[in-house]
C-alpha positions in Angstrom: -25.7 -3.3 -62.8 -24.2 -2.1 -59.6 -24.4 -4.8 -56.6 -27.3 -3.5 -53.9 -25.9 -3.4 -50.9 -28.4 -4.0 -48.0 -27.6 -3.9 -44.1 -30.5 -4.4 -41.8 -30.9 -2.5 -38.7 -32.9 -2.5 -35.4 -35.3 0.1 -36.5 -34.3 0.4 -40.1 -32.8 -0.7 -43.1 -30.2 1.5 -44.8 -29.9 0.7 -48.1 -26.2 1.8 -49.9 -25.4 1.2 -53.9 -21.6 -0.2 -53.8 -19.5 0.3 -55.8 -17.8 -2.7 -57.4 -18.2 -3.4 -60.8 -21.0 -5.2 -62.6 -20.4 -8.9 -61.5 -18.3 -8.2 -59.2 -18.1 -9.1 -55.4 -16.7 -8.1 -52.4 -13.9 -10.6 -50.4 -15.0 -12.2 -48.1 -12.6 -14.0 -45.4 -13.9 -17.0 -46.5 -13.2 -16.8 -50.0 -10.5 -19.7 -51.6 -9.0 -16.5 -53.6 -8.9 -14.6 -50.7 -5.6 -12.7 -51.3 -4.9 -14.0 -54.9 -5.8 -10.5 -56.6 -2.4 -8.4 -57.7 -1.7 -6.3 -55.2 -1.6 -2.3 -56.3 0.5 -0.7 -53.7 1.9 -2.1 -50.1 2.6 -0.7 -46.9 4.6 -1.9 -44.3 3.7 -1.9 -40.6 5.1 0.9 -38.7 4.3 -0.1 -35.1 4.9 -2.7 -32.8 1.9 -4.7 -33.1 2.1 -4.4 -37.1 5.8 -5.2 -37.5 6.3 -8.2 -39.6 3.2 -7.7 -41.6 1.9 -6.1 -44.6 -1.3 -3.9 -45.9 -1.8 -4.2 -49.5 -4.8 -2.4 -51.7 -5.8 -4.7 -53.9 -8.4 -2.5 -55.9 -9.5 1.6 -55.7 -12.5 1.2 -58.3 -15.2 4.3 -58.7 -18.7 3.1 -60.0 -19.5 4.4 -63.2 -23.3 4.8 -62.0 -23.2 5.7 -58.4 -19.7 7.5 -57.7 -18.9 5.4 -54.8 -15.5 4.5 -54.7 -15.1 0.7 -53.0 -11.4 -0.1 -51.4 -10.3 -3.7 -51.3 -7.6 -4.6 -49.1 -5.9 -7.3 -47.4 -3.2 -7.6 -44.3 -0.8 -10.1 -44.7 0.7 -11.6 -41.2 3.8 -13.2 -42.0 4.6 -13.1 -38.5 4.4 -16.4 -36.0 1.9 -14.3 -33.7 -1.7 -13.2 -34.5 -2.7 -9.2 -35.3 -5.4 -7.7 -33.5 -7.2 -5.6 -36.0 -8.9 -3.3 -33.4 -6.9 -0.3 -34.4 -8.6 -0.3 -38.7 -11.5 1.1 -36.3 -10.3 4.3 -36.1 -11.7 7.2 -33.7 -11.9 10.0 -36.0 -16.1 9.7 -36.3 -18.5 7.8 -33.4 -19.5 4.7 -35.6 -22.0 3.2 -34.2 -20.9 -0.5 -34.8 -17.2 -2.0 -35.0 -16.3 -1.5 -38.3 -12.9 -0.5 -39.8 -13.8 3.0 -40.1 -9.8 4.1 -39.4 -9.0 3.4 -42.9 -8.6 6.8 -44.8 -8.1 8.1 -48.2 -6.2 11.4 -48.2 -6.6 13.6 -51.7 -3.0 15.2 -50.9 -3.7 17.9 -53.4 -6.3 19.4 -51.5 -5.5 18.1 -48.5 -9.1 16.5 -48.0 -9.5 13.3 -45.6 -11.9 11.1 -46.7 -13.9 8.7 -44.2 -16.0 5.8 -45.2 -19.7 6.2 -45.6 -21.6 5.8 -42.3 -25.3 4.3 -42.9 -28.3 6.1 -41.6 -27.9 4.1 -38.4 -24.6 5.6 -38.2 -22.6 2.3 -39.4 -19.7 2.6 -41.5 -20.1 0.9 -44.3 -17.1 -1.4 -44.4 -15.8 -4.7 -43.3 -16.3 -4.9 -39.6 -17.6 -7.0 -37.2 -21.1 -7.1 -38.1 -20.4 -7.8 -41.7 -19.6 -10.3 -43.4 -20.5 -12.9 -41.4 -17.5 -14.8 -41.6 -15.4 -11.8 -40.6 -11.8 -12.7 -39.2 -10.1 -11.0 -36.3 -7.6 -11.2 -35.3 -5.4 -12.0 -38.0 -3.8 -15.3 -37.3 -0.1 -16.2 -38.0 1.0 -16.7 -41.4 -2.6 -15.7 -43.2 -3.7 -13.0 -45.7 -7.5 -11.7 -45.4 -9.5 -9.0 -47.6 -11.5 -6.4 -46.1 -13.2 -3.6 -47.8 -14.4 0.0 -47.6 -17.3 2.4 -49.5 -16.6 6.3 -49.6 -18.3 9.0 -51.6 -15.0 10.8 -53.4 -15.6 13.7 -56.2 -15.3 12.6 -59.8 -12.1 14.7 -60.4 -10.1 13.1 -57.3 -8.1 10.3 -59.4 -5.7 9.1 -56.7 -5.4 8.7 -53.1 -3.3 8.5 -50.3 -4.2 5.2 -48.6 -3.8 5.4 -44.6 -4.4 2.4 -42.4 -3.6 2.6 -39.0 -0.1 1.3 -37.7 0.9 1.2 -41.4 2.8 3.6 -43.7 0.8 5.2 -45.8 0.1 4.2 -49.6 0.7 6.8 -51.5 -0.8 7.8 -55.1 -3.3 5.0 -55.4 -5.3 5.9 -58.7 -8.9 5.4 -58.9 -9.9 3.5 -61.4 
């Protein structure tokens, strides 16, 4: 059975299906085994305030009963300063709320950008500041935290290009 996502609003409350596995959960920066999945892919910071640290997708998993696809990620700061995460926001789409909407996944066959769900409140549906509660920014020195993402990809896309701001891209990520 697919976890039921809920995320109350002011006025109302947007319910989303997610789409990890039955039994599954989403990282939270809390966790103990925050960071202890095997990585997939990596990418390598690419600008000034990401040099030194490290985005790796940890799963790309597409519910069998929903089609959502959930990303699970993590940055590793293996530098002696802290990371600001304020750029995984992204500009591309008004979000209403501070979530990491900037993360995209890029079918590079068709050339399709694809942005995480946004809630009928207009809330990506993602790790962000509102959710979890125990959400970490910035990344402090020497720590690894998960984040995650929901998007709404077609049943024939089977792998992505992963693009996190002020990272390279990560490319070829299958869906599983």
């Amino acid at each position: 059975m697919p976890r039921l996502l809920l995320l109350a609003g002011t006025s109302t409350l947007a319910l989303a299906l997610a789409a990890a596995p039955a039994g599954a959960t989403l990282p939270m920066a809390d966790d103990p085994d925050n960071g202890s999945t095997e990585s997939l892919e990596t990418g390598e910071g690419n600008q000034n305030q990401s040099d030194g640290t490290l985005v790796e997708v940890k799963s790309l998993e597409r519910s069998a009963s929903n089609g959502f696809t959930s990303l699970t990620w993590s940055v590793i700061n293996n530098t002696t300063g802290s990371l600001d995460t304020a750029d995984f926001m992204g500009d591309a789409f008004s979000y209403s709320d501070r979530g990491f909407g900037g993360i995209i996944l890029v079918d590079e066959s068709t050339e399709t950008d694809y942005h995480p769900i946004m809630d009928s409140e207009g809330s990506c549906i993602c790790s962000g500041d509102q959710r979890p509660s125990e959400f970490r920014s910035p990344v402090g020195s020497n720590e690894t935290v998960s984040y995650w993402n929901l998007y709404s990809i077609p049943g024939d896309v089977d792998a992505v290009t992963v693009q996190v701001p002020g990272y390279e891209p990560i490319e070829d990520v299958p869906i599983e």
